[in-house]
FISE-441958 format. One record per residue (C-alpha): z negated, x negated, y. Coordinates in steps of 0.5 Angstrom, whole numbers, padded with zeros to 4 digits, always signed. Each point is the difference from the previous one (the first is absolute). Layout:
REM FISE-441958
ZXY;...
REM end
This chain:
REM FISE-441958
-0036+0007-0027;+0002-0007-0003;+0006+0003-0003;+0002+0003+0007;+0000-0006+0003;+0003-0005-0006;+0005+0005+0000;+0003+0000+0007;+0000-0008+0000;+0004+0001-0006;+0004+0005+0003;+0000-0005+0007;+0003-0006-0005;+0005+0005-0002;+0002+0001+0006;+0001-0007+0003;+0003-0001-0006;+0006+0005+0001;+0001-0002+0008;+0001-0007-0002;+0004+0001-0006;+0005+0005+0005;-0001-0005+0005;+0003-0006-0004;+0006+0004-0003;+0002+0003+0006;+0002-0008+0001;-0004-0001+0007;-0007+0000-0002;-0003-0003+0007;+0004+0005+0004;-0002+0006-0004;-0007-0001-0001;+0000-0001+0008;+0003+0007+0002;-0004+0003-0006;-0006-0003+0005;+0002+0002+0006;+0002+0007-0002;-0007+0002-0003;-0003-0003+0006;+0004+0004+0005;+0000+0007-0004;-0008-0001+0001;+0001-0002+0007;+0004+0006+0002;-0004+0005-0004;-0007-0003+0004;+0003+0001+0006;+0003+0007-0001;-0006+0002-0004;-0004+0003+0007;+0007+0005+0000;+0001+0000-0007;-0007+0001-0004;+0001-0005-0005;-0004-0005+0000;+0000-0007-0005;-0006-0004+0002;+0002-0008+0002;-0004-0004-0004;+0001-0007-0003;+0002+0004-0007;+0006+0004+0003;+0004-0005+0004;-0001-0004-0006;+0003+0006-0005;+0005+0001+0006;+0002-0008+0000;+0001+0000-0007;+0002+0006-0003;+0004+0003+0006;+0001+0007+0002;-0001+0003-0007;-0008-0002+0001;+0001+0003+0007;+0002+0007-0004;-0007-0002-0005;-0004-0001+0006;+0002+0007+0002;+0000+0003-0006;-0007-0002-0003;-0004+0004+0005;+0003+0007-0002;-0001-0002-0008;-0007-0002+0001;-0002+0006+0004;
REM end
């Protein structure tokens, strides 16, 4: 079980790491770091509020909106996709 959990902070490094590098390359990282933000947490907030209408359903936890901040929409998918896998 230890494996599992020093893989997935090897795997969240490597991911912070590939949003900042993009961040710095596109030339305005500030800027796109903060939109990165604000759409992961939006997409979380639209699906909890359409979720009565929908049936999906991503839990709101510290641990999500930490995820939809720092890594976006593409957390967003993951959190919707890890209880399909893991079913």
């Amino acid at each position: 079980m230890e494996i599992l959990k020093y893989g997935a902070i090897a795997v969240l490094i490597i991911g912070a790491l590939a949003v900042l590098v993009c961040a710095v390359k596109g030339g305005k990282p500030l800027k796109s770091l903060l939109l990165n933000a604000f759409l992961g947490i939006a997409i979380m907030a639209v699906i909890d509020l359409t979720s009565k209408f929908t049936g999906v359903h991503v839990p709101i936890n510290r641990w999500t909106v930490i995820g939809a901040a720092g890594f976006g929409v593409p957390a967003v998918c993951g959190f919707l996709i890890l209880p399909i896998i893991f079913k």
